[in-house]
Biopython code that builds the backbone (N, CA, C, O; Angstrom):
import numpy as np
from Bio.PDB.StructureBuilder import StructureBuilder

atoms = [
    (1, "UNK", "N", (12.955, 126.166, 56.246)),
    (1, "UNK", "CA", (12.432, 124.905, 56.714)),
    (1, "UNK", "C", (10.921, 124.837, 56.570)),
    (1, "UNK", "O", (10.444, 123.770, 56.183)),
    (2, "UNK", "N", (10.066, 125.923, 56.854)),
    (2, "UNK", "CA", (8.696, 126.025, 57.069)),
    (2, "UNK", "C", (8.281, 125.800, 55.315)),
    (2, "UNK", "O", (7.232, 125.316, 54.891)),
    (3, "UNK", "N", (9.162, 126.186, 54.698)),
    (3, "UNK", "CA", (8.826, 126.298, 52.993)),
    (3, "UNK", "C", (9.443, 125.711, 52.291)),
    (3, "UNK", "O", (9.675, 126.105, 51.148)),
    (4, "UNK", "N", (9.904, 124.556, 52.793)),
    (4, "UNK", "CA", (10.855, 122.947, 52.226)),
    (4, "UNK", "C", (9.010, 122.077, 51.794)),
    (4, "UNK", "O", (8.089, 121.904, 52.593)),
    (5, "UNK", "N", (9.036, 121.805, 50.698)),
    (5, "UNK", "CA", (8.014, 121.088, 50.331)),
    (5, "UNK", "C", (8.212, 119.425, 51.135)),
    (5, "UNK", "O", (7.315, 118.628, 50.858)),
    (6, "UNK", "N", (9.241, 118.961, 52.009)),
    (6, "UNK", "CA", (8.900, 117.954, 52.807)),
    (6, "UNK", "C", (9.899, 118.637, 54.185)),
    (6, "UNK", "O", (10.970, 119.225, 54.039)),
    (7, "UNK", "N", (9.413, 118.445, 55.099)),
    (7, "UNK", "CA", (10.300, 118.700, 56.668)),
    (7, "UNK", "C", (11.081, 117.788, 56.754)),
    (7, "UNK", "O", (12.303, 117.926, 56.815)),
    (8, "UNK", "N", (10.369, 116.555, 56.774)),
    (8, "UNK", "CA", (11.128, 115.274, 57.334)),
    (8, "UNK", "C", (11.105, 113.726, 56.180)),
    (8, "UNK", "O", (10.340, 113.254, 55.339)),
    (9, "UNK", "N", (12.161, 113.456, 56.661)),
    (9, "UNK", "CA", (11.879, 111.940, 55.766)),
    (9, "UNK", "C", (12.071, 110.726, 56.605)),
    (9, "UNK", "O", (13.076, 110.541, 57.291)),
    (10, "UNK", "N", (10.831, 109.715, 56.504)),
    (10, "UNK", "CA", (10.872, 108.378, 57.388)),
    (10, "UNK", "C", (11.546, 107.518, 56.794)),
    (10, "UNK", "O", (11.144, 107.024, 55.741)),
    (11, "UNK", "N", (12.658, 107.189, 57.339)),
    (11, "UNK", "CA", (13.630, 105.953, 56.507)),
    (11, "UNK", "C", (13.343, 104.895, 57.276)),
    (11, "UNK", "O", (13.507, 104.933, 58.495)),
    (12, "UNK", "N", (12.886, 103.846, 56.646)),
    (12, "UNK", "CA", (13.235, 102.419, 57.092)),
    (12, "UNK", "C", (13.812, 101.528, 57.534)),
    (12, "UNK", "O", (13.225, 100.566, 57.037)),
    (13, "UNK", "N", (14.696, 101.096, 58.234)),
    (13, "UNK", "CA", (15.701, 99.865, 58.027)),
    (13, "UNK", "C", (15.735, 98.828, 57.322)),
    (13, "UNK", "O", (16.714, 98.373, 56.731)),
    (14, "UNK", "N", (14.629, 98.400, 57.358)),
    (14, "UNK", "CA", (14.017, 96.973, 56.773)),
    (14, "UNK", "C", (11.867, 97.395, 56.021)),
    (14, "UNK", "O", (11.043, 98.173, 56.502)),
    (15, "UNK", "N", (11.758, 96.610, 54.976)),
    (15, "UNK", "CA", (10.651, 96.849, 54.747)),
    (15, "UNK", "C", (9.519, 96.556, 55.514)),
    (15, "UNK", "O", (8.391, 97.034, 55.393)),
    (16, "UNK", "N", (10.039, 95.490, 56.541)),
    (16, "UNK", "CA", (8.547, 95.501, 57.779)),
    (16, "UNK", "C", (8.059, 96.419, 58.853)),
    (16, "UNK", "O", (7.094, 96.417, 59.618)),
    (17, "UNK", "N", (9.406, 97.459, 58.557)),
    (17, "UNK", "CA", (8.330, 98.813, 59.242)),
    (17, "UNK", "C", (8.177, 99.727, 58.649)),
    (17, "UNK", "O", (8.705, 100.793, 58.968)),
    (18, "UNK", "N", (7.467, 99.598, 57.688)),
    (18, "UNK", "CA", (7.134, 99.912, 56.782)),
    (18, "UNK", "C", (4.963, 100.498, 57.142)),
    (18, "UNK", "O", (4.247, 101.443, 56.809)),
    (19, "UNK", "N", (4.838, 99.509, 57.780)),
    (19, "UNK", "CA", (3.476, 99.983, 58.063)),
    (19, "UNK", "C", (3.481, 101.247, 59.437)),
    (19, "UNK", "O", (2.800, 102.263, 59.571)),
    (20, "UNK", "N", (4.668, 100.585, 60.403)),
    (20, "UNK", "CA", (4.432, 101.529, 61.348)),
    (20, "UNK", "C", (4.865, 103.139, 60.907)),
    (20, "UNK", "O", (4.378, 104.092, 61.515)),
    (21, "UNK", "N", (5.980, 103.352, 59.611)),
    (21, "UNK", "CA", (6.357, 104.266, 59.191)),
    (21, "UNK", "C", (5.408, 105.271, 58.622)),
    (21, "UNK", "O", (5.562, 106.492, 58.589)),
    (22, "UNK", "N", (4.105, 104.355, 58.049)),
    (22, "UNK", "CA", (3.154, 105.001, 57.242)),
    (22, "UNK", "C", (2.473, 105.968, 58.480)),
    (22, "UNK", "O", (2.452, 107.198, 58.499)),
    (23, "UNK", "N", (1.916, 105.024, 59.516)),
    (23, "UNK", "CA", (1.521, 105.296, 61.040)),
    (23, "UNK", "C", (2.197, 106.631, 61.388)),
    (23, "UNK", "O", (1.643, 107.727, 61.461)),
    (24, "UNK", "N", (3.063, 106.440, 61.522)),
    (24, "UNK", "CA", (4.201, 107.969, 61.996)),
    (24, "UNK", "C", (4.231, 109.232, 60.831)),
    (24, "UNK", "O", (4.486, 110.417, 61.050)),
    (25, "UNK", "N", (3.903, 108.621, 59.589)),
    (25, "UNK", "CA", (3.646, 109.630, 58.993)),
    (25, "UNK", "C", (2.221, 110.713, 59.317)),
    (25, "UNK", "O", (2.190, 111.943, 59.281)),
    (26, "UNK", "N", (0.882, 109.526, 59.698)),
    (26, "UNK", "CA", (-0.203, 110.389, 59.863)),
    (26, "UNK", "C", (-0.033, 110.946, 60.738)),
    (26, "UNK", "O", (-0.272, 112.153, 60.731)),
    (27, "UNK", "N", (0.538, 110.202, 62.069)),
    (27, "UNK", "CA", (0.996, 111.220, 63.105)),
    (27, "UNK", "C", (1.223, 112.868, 62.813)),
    (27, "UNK", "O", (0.630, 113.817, 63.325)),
    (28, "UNK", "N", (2.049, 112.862, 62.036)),
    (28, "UNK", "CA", (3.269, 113.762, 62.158)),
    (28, "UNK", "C", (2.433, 115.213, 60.997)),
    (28, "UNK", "O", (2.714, 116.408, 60.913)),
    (29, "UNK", "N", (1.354, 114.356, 60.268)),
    (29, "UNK", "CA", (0.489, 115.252, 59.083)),
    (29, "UNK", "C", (-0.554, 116.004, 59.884)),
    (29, "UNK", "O", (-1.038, 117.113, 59.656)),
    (30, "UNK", "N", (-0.840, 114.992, 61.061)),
    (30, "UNK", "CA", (-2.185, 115.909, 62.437)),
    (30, "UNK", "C", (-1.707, 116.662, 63.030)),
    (30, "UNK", "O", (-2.444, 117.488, 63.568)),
    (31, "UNK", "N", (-0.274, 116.755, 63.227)),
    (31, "UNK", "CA", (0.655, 117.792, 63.692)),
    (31, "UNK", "C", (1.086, 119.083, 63.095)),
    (31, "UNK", "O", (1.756, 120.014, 63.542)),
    (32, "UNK", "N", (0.310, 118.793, 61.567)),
    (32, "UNK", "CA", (0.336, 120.088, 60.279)),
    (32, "UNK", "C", (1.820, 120.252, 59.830)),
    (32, "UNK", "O", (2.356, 121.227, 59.303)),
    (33, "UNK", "N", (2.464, 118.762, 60.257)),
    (33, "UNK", "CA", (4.233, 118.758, 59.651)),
    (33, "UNK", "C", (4.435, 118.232, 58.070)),
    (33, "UNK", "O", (4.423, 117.003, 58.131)),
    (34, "UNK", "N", (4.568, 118.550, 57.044)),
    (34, "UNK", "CA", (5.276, 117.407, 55.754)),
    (34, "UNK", "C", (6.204, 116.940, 56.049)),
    (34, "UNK", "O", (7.146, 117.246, 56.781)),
    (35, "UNK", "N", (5.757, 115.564, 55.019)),
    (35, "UNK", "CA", (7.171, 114.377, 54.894)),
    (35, "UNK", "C", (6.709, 113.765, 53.893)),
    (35, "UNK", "O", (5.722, 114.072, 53.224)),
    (36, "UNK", "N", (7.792, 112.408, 53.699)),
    (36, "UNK", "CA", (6.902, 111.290, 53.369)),
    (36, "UNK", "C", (7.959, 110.086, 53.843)),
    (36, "UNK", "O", (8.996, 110.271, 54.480)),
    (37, "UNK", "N", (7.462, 108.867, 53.394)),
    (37, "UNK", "CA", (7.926, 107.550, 53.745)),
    (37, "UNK", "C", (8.647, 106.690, 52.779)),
    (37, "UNK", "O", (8.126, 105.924, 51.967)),
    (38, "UNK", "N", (10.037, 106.932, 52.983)),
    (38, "UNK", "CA", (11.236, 106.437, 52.228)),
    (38, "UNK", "C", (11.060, 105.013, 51.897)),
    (38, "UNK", "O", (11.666, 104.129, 52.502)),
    (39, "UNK", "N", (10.083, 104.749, 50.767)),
    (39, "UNK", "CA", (9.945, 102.636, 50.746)),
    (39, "UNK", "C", (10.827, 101.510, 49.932)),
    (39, "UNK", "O", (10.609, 100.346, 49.595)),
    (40, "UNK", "N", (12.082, 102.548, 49.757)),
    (40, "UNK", "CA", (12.801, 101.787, 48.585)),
    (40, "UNK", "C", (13.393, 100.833, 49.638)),
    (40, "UNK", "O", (13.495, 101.088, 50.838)),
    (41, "UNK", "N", (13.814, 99.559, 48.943)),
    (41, "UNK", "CA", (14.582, 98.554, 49.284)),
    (41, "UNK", "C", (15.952, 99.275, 49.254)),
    (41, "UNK", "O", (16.609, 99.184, 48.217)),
    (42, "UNK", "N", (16.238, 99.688, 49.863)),
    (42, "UNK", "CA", (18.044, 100.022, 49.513)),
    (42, "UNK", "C", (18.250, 99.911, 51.303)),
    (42, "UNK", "O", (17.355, 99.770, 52.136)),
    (43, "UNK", "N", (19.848, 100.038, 51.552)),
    (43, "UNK", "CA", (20.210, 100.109, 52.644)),
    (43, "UNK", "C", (20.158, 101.150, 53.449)),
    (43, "UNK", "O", (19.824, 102.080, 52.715)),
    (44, "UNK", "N", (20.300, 101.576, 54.596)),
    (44, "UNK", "CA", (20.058, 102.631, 55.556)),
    (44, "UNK", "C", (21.060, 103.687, 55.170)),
    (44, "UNK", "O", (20.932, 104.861, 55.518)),
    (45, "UNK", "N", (22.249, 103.155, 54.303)),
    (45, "UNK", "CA", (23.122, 104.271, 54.084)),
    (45, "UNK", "C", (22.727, 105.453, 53.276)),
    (45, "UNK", "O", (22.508, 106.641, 53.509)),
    (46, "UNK", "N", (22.717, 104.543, 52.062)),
    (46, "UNK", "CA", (22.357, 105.137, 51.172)),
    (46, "UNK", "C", (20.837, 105.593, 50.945)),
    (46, "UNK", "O", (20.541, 106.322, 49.999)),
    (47, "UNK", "N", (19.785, 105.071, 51.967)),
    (47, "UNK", "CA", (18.618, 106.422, 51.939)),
    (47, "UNK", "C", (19.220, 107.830, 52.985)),
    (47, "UNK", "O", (18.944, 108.975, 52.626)),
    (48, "UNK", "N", (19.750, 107.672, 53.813)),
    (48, "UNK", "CA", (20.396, 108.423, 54.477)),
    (48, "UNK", "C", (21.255, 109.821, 53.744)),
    (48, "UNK", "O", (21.050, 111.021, 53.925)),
    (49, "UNK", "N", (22.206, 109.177, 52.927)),
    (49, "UNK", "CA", (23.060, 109.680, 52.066)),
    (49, "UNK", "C", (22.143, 110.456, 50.585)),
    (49, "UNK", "O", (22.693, 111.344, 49.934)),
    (50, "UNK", "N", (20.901, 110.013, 50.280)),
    (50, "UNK", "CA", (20.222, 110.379, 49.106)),
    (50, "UNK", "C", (19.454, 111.336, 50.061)),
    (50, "UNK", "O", (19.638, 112.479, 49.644)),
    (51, "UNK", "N", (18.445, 111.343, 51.488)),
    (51, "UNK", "CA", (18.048, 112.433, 51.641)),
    (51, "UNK", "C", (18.750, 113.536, 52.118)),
    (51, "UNK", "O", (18.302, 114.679, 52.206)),
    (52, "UNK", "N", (20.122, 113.068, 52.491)),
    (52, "UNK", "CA", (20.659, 114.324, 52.613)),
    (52, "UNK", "C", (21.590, 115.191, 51.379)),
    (52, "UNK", "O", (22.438, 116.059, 51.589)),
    (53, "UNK", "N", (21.317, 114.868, 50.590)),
    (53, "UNK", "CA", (21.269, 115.622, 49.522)),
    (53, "UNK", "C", (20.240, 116.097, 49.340)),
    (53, "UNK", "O", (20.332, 117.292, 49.061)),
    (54, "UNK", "N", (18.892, 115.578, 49.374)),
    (54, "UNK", "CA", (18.023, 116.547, 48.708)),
    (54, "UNK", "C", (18.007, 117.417, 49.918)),
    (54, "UNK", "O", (17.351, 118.359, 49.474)),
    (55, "UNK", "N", (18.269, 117.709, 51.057)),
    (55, "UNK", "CA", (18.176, 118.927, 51.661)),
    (55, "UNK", "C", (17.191, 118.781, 52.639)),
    (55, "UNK", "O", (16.783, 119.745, 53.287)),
    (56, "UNK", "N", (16.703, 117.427, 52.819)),
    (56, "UNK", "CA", (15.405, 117.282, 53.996)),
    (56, "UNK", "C", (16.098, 117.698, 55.150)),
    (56, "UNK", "O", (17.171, 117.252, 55.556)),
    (57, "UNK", "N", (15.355, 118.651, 55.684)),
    (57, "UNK", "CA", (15.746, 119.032, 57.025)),
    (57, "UNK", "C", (15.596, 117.997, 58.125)),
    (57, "UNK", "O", (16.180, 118.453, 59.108)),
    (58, "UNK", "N", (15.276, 117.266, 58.294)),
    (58, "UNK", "CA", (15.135, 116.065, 59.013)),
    (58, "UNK", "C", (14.814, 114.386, 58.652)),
    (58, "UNK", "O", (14.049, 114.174, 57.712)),
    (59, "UNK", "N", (15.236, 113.530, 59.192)),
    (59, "UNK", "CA", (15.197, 112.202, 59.234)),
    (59, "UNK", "C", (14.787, 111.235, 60.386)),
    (59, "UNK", "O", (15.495, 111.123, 61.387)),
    (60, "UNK", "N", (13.738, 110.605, 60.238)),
    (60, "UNK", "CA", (13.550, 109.709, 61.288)),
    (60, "UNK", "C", (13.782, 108.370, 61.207)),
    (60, "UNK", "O", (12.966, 107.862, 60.437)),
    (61, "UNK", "N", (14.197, 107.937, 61.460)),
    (61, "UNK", "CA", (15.553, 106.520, 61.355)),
    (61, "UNK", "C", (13.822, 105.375, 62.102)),
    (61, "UNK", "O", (13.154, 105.808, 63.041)),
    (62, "UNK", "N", (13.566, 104.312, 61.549)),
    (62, "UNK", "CA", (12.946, 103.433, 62.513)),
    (62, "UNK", "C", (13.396, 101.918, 61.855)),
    (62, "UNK", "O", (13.396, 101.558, 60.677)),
    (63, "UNK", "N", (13.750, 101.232, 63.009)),
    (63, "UNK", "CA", (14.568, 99.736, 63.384)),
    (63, "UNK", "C", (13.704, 98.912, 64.319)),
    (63, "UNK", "O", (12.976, 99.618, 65.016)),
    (64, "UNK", "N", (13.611, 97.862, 64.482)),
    (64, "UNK", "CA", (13.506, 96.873, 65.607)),
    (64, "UNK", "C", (13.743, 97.912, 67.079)),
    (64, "UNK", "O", (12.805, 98.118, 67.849)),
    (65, "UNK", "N", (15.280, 98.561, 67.327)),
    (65, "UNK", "CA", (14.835, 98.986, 68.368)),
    (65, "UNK", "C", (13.736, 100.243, 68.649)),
    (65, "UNK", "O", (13.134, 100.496, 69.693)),
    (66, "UNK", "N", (13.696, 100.840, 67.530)),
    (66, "UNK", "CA", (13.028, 102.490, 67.610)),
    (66, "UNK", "C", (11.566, 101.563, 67.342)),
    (66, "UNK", "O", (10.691, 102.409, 67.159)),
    (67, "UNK", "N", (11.157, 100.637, 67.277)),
    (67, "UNK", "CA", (9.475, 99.589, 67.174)),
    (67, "UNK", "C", (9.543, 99.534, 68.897)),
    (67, "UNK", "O", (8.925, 100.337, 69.596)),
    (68, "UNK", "N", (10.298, 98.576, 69.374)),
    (68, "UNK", "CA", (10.386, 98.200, 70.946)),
    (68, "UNK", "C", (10.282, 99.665, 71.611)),
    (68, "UNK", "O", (9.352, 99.764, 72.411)),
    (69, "UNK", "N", (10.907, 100.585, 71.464)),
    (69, "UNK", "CA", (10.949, 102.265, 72.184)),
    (69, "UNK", "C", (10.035, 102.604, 72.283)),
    (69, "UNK", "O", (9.570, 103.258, 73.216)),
    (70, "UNK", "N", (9.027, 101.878, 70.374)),
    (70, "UNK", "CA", (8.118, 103.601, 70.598)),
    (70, "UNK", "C", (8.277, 104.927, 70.422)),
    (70, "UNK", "O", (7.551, 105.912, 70.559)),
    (71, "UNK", "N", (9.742, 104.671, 69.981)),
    (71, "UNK", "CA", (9.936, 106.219, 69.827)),
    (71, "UNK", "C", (11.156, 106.178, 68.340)),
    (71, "UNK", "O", (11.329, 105.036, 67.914)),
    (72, "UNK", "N", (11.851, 107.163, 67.684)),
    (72, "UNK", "CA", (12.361, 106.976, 66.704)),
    (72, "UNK", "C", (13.595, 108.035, 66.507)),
    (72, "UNK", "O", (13.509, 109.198, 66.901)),
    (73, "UNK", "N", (14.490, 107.623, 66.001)),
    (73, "UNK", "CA", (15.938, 108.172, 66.076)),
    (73, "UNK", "C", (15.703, 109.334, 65.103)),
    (73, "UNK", "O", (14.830, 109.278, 64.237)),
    (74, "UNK", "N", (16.592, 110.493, 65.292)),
    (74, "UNK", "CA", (16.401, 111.345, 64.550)),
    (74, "UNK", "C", (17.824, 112.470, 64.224)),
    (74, "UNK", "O", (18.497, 113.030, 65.089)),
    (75, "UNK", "N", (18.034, 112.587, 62.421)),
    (75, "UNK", "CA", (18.819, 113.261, 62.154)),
    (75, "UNK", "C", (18.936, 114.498, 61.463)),
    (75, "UNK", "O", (18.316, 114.709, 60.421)),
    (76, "UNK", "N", (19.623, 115.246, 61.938)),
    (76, "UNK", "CA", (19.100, 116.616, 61.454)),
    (76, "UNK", "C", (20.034, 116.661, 59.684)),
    (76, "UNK", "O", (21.025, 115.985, 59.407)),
    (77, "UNK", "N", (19.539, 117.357, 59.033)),
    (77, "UNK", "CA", (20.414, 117.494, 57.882)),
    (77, "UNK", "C", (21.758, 118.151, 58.094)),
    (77, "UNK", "O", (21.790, 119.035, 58.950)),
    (78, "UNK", "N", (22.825, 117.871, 57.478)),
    (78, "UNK", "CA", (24.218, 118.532, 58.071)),
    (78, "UNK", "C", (24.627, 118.679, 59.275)),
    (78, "UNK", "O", (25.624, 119.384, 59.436)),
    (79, "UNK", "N", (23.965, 118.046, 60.480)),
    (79, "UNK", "CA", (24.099, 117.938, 61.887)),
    (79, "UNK", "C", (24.269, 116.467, 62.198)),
    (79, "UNK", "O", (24.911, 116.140, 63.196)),
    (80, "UNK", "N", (23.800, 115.680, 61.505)),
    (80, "UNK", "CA", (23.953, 114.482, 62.021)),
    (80, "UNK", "C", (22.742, 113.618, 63.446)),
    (80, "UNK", "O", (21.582, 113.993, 63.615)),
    (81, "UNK", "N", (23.202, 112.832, 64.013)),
    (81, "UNK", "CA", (21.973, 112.021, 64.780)),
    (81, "UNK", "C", (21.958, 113.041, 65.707)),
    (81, "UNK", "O", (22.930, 113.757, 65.947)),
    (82, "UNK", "N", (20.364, 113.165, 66.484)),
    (82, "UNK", "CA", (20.113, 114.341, 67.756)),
    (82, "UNK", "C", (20.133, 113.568, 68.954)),
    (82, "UNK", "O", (20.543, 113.938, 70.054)),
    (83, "UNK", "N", (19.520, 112.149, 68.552)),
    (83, "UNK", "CA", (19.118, 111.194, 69.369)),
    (83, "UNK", "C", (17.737, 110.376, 69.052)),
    (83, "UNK", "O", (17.173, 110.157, 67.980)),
    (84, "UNK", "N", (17.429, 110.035, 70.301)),
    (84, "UNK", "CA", (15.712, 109.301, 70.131)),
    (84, "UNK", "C", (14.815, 110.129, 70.782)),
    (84, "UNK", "O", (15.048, 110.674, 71.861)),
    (85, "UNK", "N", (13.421, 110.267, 69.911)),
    (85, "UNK", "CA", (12.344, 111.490, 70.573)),
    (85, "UNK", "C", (11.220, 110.236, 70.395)),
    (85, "UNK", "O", (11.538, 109.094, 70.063)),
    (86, "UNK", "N", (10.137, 110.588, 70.622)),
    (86, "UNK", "CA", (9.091, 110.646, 70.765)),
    (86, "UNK", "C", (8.420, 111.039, 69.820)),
    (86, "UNK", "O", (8.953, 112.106, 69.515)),
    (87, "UNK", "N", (7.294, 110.808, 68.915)),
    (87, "UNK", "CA", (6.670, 111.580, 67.571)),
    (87, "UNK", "C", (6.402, 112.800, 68.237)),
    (87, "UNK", "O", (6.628, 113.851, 67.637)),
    (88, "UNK", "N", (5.929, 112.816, 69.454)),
    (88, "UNK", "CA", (5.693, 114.535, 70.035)),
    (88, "UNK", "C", (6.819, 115.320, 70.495)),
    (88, "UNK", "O", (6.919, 116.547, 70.522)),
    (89, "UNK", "N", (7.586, 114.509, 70.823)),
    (89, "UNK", "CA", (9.032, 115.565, 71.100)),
    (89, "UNK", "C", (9.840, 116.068, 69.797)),
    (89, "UNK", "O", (10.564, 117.063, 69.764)),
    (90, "UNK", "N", (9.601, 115.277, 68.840)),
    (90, "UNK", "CA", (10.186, 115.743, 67.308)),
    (90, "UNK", "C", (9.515, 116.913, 66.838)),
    (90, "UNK", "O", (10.097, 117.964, 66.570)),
    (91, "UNK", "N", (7.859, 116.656, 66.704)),
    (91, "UNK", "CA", (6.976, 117.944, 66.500)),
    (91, "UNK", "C", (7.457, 118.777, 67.159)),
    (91, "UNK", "O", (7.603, 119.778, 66.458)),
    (92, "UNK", "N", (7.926, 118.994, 68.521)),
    (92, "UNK", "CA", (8.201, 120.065, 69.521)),
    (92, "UNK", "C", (9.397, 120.297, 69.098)),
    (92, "UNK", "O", (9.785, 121.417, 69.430)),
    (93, "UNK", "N", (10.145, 119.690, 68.495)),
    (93, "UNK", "CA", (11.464, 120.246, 67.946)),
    (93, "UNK", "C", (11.448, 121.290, 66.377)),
    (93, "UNK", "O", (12.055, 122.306, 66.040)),
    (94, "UNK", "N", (10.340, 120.336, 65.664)),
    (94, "UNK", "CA", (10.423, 121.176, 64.580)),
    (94, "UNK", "C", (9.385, 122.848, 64.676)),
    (94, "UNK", "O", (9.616, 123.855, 64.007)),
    (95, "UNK", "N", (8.370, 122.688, 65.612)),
    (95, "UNK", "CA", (7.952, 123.824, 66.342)),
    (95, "UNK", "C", (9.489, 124.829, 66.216)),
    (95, "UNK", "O", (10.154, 125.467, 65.399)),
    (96, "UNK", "N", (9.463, 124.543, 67.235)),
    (96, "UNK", "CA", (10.486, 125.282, 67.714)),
    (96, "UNK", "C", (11.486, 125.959, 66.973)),
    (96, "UNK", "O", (11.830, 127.131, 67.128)),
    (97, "UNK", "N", (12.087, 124.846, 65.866)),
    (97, "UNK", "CA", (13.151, 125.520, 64.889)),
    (97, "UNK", "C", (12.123, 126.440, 64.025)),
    (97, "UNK", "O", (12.488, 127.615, 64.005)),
    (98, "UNK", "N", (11.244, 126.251, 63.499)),
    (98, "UNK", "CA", (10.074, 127.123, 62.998)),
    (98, "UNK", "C", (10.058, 128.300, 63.170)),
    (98, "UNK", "O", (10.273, 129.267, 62.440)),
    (99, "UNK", "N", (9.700, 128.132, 64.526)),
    (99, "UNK", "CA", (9.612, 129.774, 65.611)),
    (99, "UNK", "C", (10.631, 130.319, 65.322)),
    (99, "UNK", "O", (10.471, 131.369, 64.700)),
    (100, "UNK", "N", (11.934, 129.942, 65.583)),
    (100, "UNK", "CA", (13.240, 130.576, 66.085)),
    (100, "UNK", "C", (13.574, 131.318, 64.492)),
    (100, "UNK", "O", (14.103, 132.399, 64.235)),
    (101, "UNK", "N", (12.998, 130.199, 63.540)),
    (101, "UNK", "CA", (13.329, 130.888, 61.994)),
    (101, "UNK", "C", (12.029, 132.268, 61.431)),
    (101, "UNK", "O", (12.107, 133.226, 60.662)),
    (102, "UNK", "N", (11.583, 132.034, 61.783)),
    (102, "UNK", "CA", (10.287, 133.608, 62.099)),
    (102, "UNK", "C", (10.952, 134.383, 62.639)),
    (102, "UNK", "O", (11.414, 135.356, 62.043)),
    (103, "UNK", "N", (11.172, 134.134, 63.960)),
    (103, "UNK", "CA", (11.638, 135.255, 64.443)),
    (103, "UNK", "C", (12.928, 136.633, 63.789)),
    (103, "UNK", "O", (13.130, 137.842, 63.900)),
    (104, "UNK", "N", (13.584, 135.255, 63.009)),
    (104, "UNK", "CA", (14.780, 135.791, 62.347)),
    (104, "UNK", "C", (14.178, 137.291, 61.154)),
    (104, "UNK", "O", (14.655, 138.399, 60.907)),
    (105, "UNK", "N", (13.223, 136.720, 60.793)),
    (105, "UNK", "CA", (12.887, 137.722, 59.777)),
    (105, "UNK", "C", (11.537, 138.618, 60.061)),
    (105, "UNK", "O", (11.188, 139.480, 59.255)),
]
sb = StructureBuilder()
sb.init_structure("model")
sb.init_model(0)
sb.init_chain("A")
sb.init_seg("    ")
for serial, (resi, resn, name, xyz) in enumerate(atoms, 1):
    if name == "N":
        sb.init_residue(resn, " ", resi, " ")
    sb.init_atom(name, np.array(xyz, "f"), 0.0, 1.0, " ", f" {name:<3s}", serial, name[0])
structure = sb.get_structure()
């Protein structure tokens, strides 16, 4: 995960959050995390379905409701949805899986 040339990928729902996605990206770069910001016009499935093939260890889903929250849905690769975090509770998640994968070796 620490040596995946992106951690996470910001998928869109719609192209008007599209700016706040960019937003969550710098977030998430001051946090010393990679990603980037999924801007194709296609549907939620199928960016969904294309990054989980390439193997992104994570996904952050943002909609109308994850704008109103403030906060943004999140799916792990081959695990499926975790729930809704916080841009700092996600960092604290990918922390964490980080650590736990160090430790391993």
């Amino acid at each position: 995960m620490w040596l995946n040339p992106d951690q996470f990928a910001i998928l869109t729902i719609s192209d008007k959050y599209n700016e706040v996605a960019e937003n969550m990206l710098l977030l998430l770069a001051q946090k010393g995390l990679r990603g980037y910001v999924d801007h194709r016009s296609e549907k939620i499935g199928k960016k969904i379905r294309d990054t989980e093939l390439s193997k992104i260890p994570f996904m952050l889903i943002i909609g109308e409701k994850e704008v109103e929250s403030g906060q943004v849905s999140v799916r792990k690769q081959g695990e499926g949805d975790l729930g809704t975090f916080t841009v700092e509770a996600f960092a604290e998640i990918v922390d964490k899986e980080i650590k736990e994968l160090v430790k391993e070796f």
